[in-house]
BAVEXLO-223279 format. One line per field, with one value per residue: residue in one letter; residue number from 1; x, y, z of N, C-alpha, C in turn. Coordinates in Angstrom, 1 decimal, padded with zeros to 4 digits. Layout:
N
residu = [A,...] $
num = [NUM,...] $
n.east = [X,...] $
n.north = [Y,...] $
n.up = [Z,...] $
ca.east = [X,...] $
ca.north = [Y,...] $
ca.up = [Z,...] $
c.east = [X,...] $
c.north = [Y,...] $
c.up = [Z,...] $
***
This chain:
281
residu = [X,X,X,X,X,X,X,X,X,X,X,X,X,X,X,X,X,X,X,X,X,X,X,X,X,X,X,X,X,X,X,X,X,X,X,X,X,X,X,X,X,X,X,X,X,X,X,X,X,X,X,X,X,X,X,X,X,X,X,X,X,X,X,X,X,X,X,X,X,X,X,X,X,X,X,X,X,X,X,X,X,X,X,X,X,X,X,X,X,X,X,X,X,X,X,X,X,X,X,X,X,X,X,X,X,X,X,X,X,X,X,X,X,X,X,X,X,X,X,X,X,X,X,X,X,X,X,X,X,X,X,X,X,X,X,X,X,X,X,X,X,X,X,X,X,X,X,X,X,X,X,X,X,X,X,X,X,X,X,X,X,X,X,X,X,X,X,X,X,X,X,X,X,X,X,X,X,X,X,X,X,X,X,X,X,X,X,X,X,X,X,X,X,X,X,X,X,X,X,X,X,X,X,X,X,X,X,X,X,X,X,X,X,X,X,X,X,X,X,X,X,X,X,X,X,X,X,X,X,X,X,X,X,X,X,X,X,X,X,X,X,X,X,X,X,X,X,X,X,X,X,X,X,X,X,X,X,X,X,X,X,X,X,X,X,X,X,X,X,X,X,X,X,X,X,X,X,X,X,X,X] $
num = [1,2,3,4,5,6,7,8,9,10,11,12,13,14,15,16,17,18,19,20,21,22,23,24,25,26,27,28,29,30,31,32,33,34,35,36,37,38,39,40,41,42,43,44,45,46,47,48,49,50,51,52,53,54,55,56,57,58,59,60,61,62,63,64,65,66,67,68,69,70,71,72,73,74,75,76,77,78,79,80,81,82,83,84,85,86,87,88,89,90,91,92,93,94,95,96,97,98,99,100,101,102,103,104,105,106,107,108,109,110,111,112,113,114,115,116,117,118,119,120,121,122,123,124,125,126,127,128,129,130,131,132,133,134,135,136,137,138,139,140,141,142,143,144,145,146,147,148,149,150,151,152,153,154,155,156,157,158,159,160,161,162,163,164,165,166,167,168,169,170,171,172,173,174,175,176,177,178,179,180,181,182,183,184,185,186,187,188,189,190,191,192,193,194,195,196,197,198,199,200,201,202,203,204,205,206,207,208,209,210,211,212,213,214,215,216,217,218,219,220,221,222,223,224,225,226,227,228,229,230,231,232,233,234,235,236,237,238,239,240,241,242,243,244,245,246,247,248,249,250,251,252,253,254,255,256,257,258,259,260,261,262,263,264,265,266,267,268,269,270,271,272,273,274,275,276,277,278,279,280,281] $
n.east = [087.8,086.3,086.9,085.3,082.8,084.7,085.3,087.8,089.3,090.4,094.3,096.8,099.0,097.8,095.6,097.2,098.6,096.4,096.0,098.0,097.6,095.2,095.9,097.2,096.2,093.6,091.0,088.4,088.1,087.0,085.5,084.2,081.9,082.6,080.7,078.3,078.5,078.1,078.0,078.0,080.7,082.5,082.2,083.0,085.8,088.9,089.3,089.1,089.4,087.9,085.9,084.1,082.9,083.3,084.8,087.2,086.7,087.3,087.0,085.9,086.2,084.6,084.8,087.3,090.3,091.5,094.3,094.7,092.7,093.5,096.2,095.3,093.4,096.0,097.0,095.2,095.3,097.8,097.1,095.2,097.3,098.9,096.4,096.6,099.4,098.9,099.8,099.6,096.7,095.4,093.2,090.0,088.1,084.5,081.0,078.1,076.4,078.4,079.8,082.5,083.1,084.8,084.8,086.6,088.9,088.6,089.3,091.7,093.6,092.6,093.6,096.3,096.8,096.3,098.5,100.7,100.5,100.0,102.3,104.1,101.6,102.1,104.3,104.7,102.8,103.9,106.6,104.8,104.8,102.1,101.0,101.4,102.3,101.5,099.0,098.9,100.2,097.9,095.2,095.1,096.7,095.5,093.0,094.0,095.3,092.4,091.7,093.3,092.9,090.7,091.2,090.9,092.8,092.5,091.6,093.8,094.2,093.5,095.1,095.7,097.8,098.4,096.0,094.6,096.4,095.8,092.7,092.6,094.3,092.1,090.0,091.1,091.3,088.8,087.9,089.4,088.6,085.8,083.9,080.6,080.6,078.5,076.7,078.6,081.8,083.3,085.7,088.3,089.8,092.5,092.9,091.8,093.6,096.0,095.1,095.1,097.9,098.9,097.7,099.0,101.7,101.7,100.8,103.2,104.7,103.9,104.1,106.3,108.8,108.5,108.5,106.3,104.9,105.4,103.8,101.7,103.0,103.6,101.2,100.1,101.7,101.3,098.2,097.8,100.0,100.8,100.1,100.9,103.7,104.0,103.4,105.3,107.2,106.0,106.6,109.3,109.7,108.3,109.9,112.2,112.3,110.9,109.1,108.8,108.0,105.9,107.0,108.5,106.9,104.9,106.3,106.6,104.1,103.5,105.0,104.4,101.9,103.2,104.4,102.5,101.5,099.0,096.5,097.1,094.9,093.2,094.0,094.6,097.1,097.0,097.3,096.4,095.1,095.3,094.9,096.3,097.2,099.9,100.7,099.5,102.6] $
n.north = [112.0,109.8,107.5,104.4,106.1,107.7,111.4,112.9,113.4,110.8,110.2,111.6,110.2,107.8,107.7,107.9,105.4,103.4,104.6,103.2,100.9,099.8,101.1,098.9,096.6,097.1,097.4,098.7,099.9,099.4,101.0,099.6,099.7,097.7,096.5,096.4,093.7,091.2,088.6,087.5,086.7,088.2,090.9,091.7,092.5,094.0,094.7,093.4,092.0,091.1,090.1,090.7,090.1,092.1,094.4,095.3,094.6,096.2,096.3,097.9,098.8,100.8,102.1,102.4,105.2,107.4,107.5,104.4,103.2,103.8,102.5,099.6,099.4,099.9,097.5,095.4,096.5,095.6,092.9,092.4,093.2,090.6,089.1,090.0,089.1,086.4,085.2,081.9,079.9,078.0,075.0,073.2,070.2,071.3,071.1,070.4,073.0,074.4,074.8,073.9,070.8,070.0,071.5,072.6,071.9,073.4,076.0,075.6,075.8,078.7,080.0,079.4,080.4,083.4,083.5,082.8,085.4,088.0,088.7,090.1,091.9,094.0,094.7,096.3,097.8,099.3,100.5,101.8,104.1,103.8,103.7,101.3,100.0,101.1,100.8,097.8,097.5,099.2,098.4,095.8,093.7,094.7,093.0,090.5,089.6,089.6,087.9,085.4,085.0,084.4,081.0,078.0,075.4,073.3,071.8,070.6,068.6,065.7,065.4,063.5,062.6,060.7,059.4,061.5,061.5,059.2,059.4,061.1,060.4,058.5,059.8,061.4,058.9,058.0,060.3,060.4,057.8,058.3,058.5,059.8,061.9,062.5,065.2,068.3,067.4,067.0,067.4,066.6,067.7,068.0,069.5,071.9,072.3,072.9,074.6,076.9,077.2,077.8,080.5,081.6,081.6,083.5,085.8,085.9,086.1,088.9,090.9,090.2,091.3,093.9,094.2,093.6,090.9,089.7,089.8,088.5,086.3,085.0,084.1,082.9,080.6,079.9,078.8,077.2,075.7,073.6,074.1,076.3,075.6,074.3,076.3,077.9,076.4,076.6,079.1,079.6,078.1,079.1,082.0,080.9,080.5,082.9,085.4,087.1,087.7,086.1,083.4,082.8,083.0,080.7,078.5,078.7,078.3,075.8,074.1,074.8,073.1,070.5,070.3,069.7,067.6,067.5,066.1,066.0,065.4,066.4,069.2,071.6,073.3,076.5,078.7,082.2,083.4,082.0,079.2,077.2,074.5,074.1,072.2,069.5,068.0] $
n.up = [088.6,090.9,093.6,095.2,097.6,098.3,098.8,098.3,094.7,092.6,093.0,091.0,090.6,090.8,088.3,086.5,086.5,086.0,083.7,082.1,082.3,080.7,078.6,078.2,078.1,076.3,076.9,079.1,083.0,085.7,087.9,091.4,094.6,096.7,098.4,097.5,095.9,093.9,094.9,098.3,099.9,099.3,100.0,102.1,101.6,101.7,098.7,095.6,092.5,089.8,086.5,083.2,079.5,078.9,080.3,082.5,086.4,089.5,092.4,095.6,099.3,100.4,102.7,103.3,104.0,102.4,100.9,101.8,100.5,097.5,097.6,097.6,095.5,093.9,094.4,092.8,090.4,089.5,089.8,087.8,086.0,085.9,085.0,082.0,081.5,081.1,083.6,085.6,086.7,089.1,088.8,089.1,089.1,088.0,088.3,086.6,086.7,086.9,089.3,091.9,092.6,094.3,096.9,099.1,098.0,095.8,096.8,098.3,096.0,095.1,096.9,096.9,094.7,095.4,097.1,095.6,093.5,095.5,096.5,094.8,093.7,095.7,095.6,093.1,093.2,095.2,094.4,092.2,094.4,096.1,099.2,100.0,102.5,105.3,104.9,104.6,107.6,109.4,108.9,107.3,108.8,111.7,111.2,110.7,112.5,114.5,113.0,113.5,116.4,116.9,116.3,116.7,118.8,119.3,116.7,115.4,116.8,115.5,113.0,110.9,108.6,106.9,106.3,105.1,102.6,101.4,101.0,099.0,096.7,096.3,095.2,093.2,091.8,091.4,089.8,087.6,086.2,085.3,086.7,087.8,090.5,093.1,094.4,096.7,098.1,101.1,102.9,105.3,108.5,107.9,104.9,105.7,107.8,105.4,104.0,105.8,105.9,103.7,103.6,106.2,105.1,102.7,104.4,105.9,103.8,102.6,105.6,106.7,105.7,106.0,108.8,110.3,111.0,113.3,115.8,115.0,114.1,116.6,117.6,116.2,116.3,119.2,118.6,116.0,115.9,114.0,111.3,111.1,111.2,109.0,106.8,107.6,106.1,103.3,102.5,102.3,100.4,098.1,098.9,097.7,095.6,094.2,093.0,090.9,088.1,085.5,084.7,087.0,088.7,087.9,088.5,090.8,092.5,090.8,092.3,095.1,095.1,094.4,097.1,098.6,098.1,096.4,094.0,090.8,089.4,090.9,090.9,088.5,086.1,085.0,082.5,082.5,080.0,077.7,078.4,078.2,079.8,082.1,084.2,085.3,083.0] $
ca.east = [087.4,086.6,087.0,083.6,083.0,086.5,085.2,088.3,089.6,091.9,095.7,097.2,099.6,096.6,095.4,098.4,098.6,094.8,095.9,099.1,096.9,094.2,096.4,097.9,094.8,092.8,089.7,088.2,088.4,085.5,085.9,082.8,081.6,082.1,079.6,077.1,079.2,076.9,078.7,078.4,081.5,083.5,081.6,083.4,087.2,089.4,089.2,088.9,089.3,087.0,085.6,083.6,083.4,083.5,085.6,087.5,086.3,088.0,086.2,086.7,085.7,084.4,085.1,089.4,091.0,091.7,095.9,094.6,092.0,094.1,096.5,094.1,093.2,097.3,097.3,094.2,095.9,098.6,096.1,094.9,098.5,099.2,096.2,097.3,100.4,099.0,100.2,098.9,095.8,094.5,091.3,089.6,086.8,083.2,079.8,077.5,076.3,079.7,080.3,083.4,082.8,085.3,085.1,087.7,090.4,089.3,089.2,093.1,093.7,092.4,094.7,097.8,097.0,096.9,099.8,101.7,100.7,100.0,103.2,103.9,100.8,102.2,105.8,104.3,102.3,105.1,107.2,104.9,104.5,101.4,100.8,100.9,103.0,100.2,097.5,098.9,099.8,097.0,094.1,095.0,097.1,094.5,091.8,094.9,095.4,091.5,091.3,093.8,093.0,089.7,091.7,091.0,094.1,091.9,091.6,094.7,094.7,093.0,095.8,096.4,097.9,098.1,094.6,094.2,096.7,095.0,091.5,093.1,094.6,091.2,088.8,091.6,091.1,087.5,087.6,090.0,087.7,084.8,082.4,080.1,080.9,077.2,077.1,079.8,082.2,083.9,087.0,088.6,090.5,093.7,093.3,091.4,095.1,097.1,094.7,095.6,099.0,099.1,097.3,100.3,102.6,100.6,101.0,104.6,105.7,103.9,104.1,107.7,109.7,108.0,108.8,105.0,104.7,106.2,103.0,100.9,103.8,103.0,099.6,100.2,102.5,100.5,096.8,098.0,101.5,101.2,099.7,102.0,105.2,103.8,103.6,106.9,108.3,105.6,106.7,110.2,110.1,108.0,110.4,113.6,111.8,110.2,107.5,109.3,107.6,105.6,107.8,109.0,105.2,104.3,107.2,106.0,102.3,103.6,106.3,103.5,101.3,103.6,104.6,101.5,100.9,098.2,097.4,097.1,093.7,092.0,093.9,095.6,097.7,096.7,097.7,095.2,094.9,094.9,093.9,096.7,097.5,101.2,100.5,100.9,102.8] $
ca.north = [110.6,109.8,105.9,104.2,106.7,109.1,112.7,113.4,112.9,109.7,111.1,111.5,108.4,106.5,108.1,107.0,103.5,103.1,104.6,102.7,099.7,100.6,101.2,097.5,095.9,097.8,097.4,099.5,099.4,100.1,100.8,099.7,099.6,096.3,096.4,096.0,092.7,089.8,087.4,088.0,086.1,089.0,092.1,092.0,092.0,095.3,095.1,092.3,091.7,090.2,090.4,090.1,090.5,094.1,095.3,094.5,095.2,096.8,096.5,098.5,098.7,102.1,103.0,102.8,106.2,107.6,106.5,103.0,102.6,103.8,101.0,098.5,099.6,099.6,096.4,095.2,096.5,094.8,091.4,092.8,093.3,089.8,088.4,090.3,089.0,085.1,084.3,080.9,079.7,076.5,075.1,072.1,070.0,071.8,070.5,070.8,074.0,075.5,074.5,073.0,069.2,069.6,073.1,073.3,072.0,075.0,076.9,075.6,076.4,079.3,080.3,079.5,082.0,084.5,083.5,083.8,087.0,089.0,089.9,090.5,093.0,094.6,095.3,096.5,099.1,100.1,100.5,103.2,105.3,104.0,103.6,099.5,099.4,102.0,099.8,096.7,098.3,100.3,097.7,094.4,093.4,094.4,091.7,088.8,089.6,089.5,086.3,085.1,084.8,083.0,079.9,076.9,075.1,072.0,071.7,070.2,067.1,064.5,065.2,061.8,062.9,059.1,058.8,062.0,061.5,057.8,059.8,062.7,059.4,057.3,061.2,061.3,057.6,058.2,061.5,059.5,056.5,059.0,058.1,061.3,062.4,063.2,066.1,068.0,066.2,067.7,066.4,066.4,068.6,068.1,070.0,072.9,073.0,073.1,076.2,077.7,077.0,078.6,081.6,081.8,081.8,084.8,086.7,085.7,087.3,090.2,091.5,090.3,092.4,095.4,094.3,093.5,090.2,089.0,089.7,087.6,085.0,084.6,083.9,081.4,079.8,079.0,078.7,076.5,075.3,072.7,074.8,077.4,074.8,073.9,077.8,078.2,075.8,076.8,080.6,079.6,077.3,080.4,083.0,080.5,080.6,084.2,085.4,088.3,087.3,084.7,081.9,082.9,082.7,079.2,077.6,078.6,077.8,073.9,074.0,074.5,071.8,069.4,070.3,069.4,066.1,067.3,065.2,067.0,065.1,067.3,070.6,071.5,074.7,076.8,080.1,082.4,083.5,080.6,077.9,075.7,073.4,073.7,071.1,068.2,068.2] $
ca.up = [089.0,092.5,093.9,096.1,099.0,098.4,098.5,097.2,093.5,092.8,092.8,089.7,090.4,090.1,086.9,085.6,086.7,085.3,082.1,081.8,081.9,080.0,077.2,077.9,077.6,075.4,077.9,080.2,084.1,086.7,090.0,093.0,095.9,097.1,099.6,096.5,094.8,094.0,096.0,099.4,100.6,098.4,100.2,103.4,101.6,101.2,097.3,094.4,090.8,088.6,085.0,082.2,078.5,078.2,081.1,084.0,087.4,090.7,093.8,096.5,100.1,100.4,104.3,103.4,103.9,100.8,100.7,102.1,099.0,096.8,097.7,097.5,093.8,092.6,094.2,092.0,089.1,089.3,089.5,086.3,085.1,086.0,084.3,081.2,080.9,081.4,084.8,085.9,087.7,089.5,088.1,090.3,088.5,088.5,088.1,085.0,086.8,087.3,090.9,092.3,093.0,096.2,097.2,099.7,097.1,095.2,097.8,098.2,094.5,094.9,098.2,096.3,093.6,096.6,097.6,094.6,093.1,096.0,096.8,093.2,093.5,096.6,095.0,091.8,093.9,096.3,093.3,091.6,095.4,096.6,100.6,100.5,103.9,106.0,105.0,105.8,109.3,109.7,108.6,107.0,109.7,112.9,111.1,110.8,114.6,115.4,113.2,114.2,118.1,117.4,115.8,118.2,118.8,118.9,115.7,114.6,117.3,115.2,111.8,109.9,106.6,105.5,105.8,103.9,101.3,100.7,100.6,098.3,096.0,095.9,094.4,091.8,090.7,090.8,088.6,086.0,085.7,084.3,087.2,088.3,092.1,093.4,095.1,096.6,098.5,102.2,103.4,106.7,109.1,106.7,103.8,105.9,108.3,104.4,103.5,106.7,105.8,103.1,104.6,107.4,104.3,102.3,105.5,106.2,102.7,102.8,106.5,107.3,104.9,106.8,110.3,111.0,111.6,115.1,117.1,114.4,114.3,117.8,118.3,115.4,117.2,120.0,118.0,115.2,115.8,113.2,110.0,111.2,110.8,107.2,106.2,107.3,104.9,102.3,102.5,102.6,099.0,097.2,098.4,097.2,093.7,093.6,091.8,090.2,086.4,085.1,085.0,088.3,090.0,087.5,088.7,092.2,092.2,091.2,093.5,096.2,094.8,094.2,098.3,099.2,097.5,095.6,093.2,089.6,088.8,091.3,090.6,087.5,086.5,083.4,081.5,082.4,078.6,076.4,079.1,078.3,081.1,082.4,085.3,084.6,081.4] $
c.east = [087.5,086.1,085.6,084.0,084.0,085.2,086.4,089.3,090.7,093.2,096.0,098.4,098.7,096.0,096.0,098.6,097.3,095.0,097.2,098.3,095.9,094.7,096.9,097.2,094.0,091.2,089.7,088.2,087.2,086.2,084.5,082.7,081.7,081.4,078.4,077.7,078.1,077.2,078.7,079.7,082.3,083.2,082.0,084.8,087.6,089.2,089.1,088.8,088.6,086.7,084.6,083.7,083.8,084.5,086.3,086.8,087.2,087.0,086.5,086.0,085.8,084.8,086.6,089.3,091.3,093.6,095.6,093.7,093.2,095.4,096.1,094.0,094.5,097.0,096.3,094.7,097.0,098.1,096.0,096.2,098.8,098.4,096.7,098.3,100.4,099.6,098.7,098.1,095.1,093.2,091.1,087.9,085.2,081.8,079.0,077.1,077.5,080.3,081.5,082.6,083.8,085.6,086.1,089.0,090.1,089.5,091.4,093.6,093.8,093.4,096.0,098.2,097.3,098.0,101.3,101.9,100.3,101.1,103.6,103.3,101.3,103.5,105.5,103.2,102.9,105.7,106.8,104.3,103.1,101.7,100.7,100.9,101.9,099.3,097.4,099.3,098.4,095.2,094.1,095.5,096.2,093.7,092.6,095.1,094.2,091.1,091.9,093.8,091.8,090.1,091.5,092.2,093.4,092.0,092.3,095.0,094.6,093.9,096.0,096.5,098.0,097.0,093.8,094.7,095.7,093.5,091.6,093.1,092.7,090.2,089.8,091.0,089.3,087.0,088.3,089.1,086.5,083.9,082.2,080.1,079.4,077.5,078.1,080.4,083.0,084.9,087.3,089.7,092.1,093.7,092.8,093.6,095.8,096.6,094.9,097.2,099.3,098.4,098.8,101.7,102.2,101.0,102.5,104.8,105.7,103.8,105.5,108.6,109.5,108.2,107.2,104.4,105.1,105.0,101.9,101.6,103.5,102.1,099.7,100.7,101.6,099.0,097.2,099.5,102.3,101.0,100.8,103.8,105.4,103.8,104.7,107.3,107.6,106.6,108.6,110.6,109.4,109.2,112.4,113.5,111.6,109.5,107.6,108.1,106.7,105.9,107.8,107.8,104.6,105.1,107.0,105.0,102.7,104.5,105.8,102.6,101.9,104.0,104.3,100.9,099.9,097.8,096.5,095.5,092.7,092.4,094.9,096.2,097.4,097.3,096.0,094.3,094.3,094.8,095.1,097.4,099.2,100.9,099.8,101.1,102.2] $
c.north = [110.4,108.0,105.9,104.9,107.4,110.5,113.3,112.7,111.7,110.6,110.9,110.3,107.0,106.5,107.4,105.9,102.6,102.8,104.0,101.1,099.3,100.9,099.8,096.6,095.6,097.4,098.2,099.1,100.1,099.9,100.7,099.7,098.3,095.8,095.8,094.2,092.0,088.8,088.2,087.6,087.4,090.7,092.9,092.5,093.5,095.2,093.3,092.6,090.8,091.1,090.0,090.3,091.8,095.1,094.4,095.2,095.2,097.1,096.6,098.5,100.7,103.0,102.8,104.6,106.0,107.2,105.0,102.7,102.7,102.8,099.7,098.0,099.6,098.2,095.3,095.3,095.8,093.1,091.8,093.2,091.7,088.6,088.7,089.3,087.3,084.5,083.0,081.0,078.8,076.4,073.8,071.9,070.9,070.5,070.9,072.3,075.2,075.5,073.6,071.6,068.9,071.2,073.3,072.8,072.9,075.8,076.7,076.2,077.8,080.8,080.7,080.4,082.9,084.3,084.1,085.0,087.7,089.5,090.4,091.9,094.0,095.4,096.3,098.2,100.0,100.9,101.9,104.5,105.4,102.8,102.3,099.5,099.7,101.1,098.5,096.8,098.4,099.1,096.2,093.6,093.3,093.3,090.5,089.0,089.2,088.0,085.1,084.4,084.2,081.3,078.9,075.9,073.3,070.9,070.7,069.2,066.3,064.2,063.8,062.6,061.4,058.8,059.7,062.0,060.2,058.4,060.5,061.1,058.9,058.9,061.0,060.1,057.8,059.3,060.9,058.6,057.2,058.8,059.8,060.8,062.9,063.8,067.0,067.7,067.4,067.0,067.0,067.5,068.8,068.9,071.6,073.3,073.0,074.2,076.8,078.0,078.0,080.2,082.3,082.3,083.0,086.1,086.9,086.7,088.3,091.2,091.6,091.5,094.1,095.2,094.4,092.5,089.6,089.0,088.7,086.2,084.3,083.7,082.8,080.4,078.7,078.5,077.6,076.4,074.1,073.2,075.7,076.9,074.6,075.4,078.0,077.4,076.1,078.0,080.2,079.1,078.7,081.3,082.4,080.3,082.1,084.3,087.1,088.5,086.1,083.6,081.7,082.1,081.4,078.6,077.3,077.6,076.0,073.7,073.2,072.9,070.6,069.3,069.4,068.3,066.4,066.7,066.1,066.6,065.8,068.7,070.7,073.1,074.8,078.2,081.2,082.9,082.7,079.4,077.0,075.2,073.4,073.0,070.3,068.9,067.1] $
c.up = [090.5,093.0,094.9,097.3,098.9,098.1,097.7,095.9,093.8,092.3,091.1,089.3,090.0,089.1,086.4,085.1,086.0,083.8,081.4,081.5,081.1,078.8,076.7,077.5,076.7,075.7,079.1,081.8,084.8,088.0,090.5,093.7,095.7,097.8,098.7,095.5,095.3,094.7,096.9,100.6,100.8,099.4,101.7,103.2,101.0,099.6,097.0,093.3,090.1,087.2,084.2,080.7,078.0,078.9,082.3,085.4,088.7,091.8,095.0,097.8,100.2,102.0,104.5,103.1,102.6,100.4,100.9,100.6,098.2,096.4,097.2,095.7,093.0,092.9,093.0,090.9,088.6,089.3,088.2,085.4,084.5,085.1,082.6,080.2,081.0,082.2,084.9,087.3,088.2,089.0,088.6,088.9,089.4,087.9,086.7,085.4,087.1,088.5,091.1,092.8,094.4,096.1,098.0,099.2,096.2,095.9,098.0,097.3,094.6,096.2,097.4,095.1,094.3,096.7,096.9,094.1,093.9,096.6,095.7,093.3,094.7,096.2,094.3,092.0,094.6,095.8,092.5,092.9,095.8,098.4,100.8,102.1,105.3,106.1,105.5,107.4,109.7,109.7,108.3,108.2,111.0,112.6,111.0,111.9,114.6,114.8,113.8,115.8,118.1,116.6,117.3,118.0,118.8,117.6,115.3,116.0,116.4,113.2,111.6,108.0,106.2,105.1,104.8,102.6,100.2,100.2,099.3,096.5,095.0,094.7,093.2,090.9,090.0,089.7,087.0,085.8,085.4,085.5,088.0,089.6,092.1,094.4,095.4,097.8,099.7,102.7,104.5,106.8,108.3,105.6,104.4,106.7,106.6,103.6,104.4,106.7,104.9,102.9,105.1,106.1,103.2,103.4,105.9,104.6,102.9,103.7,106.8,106.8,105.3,108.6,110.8,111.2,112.6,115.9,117.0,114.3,115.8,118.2,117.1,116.2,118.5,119.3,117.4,115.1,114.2,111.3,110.1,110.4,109.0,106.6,106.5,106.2,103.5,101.6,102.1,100.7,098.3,097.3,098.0,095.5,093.5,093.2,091.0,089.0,086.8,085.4,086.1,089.2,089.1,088.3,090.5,093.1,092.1,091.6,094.5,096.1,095.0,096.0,099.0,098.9,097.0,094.2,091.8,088.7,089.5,091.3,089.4,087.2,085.2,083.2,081.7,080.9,077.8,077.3,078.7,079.7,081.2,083.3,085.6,083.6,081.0] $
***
């Protein structure tokens, strides 16, 4: 077996790890090019996990060194361990066609899943002797420096969280009182700084514990001093909970939310299995 673009074969630690999962599941695993993924948001990003009825999928960026992919792909498995074993996942109203009705509160939602299980998936790979630390050196890290440094510090003059919590408040009332939202709906420089937040916090878990973030702490610092301030205390409540297990990363996930004053009528927390709703009770 050889991963997208590897001339040579995957190691036999990765065999392993494939067929360790693969027995846990009792579904098969694909590995692709992600250069070919049908979404092209997805086509730029070291790896991803998705699915459908028949299998899971592993999508890989084909120009990683063969120790860097290989990374990439435990860490993926360990997503696919995690959905497995029913870790929770934000879900934001969609439209009759499937679309979010406020895309950048899924887009939040969808952050704080990162947040939670990727260090999870970074342990869980370290654990069985694949090259995490390299890669985040070597690759992940240079593109959070190069994005990094085009952040405009602008940005975050014109913050009013009262005027966003009051906005955040009035979408709920309107999603409970049954009336259709036309269109979808864009909200203000506030919730973009509380997904950068929890960005800064994502990066904070999984670089510091390796002695690789200080030069990215930096340039936060000055770029976004005020998203930066909110990721510190995000990063700080995740890693006073953990995300060892399940419980550990639910109890997280609405930790964050509830942080952030979001209000539970526009994001809710579920089981990725059986769909039931831990958040709210």
């Amino acid at each position: 077996m050889k991963l997208p673009g590897q001339i040579e074969p995957a190691s036999d630690s990765l065999l392993s790890a494939i067929q360790e999962l693969e027995e846990k599941i009792g579904r098969p695993i694909q590995f692709l090019d992600i250069t070919t993924h049908p979404n092209p948001t997805v086509r730029s990003a070291r790896g991803h996990h998705d699915w459908d009825g028949l299998s899971e999928r592993i999508w890989l960026n084909p120009n990683l060194s063969h120790d860097d992919q290989e990374a990439v792909a435990a860490h993926e498995l360990a997503h696919i361990l995690q959905k497995a074993e029913g870790y929770c996942q934000t879900a934001t109203q969609r439209d009759s066609s499937g679309q979010p009705i406020l895309p950048e509160v899924n887009l939040l939602g969808r952050s704080i899943n990162s947040l939670v299980e990727d260090v999870m998936a970074d342990r869980w790979a370290i654990e069985r002797g694949f090259k995490v630390i390299d890669g985040l050196r070597s690759d992940a890290l240079p593109k959070a420096l190069a994005d990094a440094r085009k952040m405009n510090p602008e940005d975050e003059a014109a913050l009013n969280w009262n005027a966003y919590y009051a906005s955040m408040e009035n979408l709920a009332q309107i999603i409970e009182s049954g009336e259709q939202i036309q269109g979808h709906i864009l909200l203000g420089q506030e919730i973009r700084t509380q997904i950068l937040a929890i960005g800064y916090a994502n990066l904070k878990l999984r670089l510091s514990p390796f002695d690789l973030f200080s030069e990215l702490d930096a340039i936060w610092a000055n770029r976004r001093p005020k998203a930066r301030a909110l990721g510190i205390d995000i990063a700080a409540l995740v890693g006073s909970i953990g995300v060892a297990n399940r419980d550990l990363s639910e109890r997280a996930t609405i930790a964050v939310l509830e942080y952030l004053r979001i209000h539970p009528r526009l994001i809710v927390v579920k089981r990725s299995i059986t769909g039931e709703v831990v958040w709210p009770k």
